[in-house]
TORFI-692169 format. One record per residue: residue number from 0; residue in three letters; z, x, y of N, C-alpha, C in turn. Coordinates in nm, 2 decimals. Atoms other than C-alpha are relative to their C-alpha. Layout:
   resi   resn      nc3      nc1      nc2     cac3     cac1     cac2      cc3      cc1      cc2
    NUM    ala        Z        X        Y        Z        X        Y        Z        X        Y
...
This chain:
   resi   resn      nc3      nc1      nc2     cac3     cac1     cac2      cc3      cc1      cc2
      0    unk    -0.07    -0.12     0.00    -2.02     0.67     1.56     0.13    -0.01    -0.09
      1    unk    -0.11    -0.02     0.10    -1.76     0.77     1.29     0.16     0.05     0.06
      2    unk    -0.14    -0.09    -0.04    -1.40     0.85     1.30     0.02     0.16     0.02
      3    unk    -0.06    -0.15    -0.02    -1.30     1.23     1.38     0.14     0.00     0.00
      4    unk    -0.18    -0.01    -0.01    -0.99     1.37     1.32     0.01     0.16     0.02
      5    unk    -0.09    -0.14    -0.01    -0.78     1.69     1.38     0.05     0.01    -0.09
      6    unk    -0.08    -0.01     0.11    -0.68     1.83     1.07     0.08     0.11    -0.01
      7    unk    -0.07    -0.14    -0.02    -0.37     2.07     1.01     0.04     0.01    -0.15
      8    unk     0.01    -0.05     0.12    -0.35     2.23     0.69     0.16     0.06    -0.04
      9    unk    -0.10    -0.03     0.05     0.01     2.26     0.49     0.10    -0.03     0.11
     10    unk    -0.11     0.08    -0.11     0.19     2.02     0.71    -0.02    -0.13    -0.05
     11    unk     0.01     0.18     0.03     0.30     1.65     0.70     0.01    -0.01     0.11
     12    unk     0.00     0.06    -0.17     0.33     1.43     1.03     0.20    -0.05    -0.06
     13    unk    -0.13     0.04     0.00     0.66     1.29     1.08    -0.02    -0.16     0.13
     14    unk     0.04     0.12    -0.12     0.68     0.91     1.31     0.03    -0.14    -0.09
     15    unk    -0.02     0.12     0.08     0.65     0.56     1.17    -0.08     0.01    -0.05
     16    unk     0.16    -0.02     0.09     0.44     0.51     0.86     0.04    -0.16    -0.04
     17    unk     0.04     0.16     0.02     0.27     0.18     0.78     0.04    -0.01    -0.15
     18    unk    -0.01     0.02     0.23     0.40     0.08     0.41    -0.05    -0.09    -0.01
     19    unk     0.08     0.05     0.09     0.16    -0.02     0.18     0.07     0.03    -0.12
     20    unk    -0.05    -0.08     0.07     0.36    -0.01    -0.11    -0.15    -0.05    -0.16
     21    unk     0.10     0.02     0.14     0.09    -0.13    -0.36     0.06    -0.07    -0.09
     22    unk    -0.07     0.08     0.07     0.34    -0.32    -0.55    -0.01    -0.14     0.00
     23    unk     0.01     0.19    -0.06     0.30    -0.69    -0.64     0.19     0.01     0.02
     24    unk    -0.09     0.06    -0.02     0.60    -0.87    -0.52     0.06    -0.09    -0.06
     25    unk     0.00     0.13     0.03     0.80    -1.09    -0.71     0.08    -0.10     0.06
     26    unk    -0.09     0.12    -0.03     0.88    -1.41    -0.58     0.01    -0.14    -0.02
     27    unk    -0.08     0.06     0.04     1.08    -1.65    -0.68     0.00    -0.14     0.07
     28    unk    -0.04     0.10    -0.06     1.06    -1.99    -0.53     0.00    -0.18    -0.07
     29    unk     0.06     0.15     0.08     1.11    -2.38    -0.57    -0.12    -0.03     0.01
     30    unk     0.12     0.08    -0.07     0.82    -2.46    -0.38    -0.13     0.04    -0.13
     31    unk     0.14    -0.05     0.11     0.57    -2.23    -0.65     0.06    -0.07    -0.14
     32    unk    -0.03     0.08     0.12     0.75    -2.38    -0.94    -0.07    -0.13    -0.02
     33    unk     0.04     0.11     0.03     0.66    -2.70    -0.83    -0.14     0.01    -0.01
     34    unk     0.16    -0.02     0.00     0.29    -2.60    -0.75    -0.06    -0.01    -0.15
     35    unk    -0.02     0.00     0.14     0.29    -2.47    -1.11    -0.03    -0.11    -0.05
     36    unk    -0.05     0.13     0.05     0.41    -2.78    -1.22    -0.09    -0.07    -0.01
     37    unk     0.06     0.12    -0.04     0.18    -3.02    -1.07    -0.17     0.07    -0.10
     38    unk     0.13    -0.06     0.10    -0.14    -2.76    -1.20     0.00     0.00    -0.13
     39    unk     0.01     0.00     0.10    -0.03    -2.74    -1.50     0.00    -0.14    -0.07
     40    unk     0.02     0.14     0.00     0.03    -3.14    -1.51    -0.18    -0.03     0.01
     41    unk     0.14     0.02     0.00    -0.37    -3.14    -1.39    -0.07     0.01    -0.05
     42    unk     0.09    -0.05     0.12    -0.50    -2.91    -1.64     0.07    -0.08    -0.14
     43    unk    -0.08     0.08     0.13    -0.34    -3.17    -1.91     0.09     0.08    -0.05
     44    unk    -0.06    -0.15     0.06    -0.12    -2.86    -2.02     0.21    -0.11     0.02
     45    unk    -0.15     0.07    -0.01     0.19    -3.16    -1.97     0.05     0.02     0.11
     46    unk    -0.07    -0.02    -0.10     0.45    -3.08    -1.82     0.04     0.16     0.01
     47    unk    -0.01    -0.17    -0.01     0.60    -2.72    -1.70     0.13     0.01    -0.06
     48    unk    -0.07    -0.04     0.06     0.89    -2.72    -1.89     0.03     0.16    -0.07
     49    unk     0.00    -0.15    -0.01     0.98    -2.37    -1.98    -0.06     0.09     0.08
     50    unk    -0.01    -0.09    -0.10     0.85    -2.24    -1.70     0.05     0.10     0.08
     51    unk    -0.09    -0.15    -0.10     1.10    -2.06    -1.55     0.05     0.09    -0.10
     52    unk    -0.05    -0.18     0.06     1.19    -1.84    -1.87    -0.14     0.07    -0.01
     53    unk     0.08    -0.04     0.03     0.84    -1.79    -1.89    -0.04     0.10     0.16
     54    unk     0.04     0.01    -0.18     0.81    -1.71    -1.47     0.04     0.14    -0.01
     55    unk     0.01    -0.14    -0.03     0.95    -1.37    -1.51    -0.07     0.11    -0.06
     56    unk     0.08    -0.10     0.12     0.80    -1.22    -1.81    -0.15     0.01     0.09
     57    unk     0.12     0.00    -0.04     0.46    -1.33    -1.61     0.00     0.06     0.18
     58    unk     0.02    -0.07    -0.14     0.57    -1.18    -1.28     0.07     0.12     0.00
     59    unk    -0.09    -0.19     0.01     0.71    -0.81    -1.39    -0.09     0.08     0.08
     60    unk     0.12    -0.11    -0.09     0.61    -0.53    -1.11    -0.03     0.07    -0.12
     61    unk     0.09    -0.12     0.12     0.38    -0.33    -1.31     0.01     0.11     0.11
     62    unk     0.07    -0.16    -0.08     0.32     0.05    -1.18    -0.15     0.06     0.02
     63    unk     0.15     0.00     0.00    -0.02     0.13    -1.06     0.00     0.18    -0.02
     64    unk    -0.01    -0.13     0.02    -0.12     0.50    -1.22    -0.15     0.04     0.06
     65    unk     0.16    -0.01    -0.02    -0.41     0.64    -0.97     0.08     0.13     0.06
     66    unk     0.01    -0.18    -0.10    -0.51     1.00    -0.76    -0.06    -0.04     0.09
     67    unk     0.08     0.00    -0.12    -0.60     0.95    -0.43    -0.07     0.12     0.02
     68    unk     0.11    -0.15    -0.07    -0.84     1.18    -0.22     0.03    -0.03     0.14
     69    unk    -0.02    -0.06    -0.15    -0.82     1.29     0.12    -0.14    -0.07     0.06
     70    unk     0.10     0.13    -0.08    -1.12     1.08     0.22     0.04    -0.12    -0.03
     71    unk    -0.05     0.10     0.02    -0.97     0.78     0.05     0.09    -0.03     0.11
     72    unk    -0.05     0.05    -0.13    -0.68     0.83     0.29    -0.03    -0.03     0.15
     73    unk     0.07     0.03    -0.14    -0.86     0.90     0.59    -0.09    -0.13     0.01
     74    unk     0.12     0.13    -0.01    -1.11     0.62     0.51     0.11    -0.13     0.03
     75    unk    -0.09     0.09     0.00    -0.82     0.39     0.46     0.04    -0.04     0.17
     76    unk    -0.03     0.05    -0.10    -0.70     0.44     0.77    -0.11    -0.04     0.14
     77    unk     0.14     0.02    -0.07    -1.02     0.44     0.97    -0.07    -0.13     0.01
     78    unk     0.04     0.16    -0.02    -1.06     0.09     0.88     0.02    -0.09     0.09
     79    unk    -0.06     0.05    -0.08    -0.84    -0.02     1.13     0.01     0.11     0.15
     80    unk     0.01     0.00    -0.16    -0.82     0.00     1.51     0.06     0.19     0.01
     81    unk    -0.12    -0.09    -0.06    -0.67     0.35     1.66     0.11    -0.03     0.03
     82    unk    -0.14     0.06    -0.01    -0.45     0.16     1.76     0.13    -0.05    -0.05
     83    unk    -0.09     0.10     0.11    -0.29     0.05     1.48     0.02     0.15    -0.11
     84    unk     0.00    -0.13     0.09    -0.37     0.39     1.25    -0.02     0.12     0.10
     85    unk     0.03    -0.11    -0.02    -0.33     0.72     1.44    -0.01     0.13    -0.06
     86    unk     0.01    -0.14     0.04    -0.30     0.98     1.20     0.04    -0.04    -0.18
     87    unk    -0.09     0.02     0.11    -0.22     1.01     0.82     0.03     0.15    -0.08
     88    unk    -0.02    -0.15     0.05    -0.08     1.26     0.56    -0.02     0.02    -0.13
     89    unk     0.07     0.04     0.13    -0.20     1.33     0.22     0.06     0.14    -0.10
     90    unk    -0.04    -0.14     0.12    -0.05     1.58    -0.08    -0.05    -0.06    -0.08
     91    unk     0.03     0.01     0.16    -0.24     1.59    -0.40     0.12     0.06    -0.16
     92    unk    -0.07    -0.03     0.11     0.06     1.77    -0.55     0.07    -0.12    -0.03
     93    unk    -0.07     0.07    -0.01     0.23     1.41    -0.54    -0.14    -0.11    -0.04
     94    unk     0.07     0.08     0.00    -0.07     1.19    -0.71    -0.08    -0.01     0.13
     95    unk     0.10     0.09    -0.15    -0.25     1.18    -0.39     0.06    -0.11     0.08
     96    unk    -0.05     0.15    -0.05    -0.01     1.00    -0.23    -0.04     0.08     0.15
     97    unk     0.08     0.05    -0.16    -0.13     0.90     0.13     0.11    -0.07     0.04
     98    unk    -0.04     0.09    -0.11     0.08     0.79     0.44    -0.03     0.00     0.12
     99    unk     0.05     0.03    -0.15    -0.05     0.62     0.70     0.12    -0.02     0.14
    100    unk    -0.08     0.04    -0.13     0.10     0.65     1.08    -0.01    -0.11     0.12
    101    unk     0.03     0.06    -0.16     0.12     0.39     1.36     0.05     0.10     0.09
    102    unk    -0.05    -0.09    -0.08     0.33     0.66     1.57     0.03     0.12    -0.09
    103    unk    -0.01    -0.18     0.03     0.34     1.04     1.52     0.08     0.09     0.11
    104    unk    -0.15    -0.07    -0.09     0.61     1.21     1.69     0.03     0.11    -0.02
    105    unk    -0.03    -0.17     0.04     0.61     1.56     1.53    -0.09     0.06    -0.13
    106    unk     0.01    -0.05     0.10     0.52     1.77     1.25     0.08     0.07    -0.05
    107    unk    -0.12    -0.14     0.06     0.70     1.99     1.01    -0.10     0.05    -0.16
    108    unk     0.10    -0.08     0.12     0.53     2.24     0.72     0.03    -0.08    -0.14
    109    unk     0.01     0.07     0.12     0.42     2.08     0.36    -0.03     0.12    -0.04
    110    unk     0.08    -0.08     0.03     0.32     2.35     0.12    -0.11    -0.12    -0.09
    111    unk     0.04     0.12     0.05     0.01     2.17    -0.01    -0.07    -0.12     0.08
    112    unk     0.03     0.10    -0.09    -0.01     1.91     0.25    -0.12     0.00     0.08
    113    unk     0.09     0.03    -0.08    -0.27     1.77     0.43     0.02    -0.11     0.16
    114    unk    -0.03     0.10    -0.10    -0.23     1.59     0.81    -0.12    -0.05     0.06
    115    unk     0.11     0.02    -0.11    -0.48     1.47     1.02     0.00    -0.14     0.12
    116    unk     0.00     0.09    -0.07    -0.44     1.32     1.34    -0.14    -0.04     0.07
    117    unk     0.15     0.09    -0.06    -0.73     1.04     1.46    -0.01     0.08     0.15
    118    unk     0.04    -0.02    -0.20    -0.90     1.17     1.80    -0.12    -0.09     0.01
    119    unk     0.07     0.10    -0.05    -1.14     0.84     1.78    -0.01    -0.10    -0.08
């Protein structure tokens, strides 16, 4: 049996939303330097010398340019437990952006918006 939901039309939810920001993260550490280091020592590639001016140019957040859908979000969250995803909210005038809720605690009007709280 599939997920069902309750859907309200030109509203958002309001509660805690799970962030996914889609963004890589950069980070910065000795410990990956050295890893580096030793790999690039393995692959005969020497030693890692210039590594670290090279470490940021190779870890810049990039911007992801996409359009969600309104099944993408619901699917998304439907992957995971009720318990963990109860509801999410979805505007196309905003790329399709999609937020997922662990807690939902209210609503208030979107023009546009899409909500839909899980009922399984």
């Amino acid at each position: 049996m599939g997920v069902t939901w309750g859907v309200l039309c030109d509203t958002r939810l309001s509660g805690i939303v799970i962030t996914t920001s889609g963004k890589h993260k950069r980070v910065d550490t000795e410990r990956e330097t050295e890893e580096a280091a030793q790999v690039a020592a393995a692959l005969g590639e020497g030693t890692a010398e210039g590594l670290e001016e090279r470490e940021l140019t190779d870890r810049e957040l990039t911007q992801r340019t996409y359009t969600g859908s309104f099944g993408g979000c619901t699917g998304y969250c439907g992957m995971f437990d009720k318990s963990y995803c109860v509801g999410v909210a979805y505007n196309a005038g905003f790329n399709g952006n999609c937020m997922s809720y662990d807690v939902v605690d209210g609503t208030f009007p979107a023009p546009g918006g899409i909500a839909a709280i899980r009922e399984s």
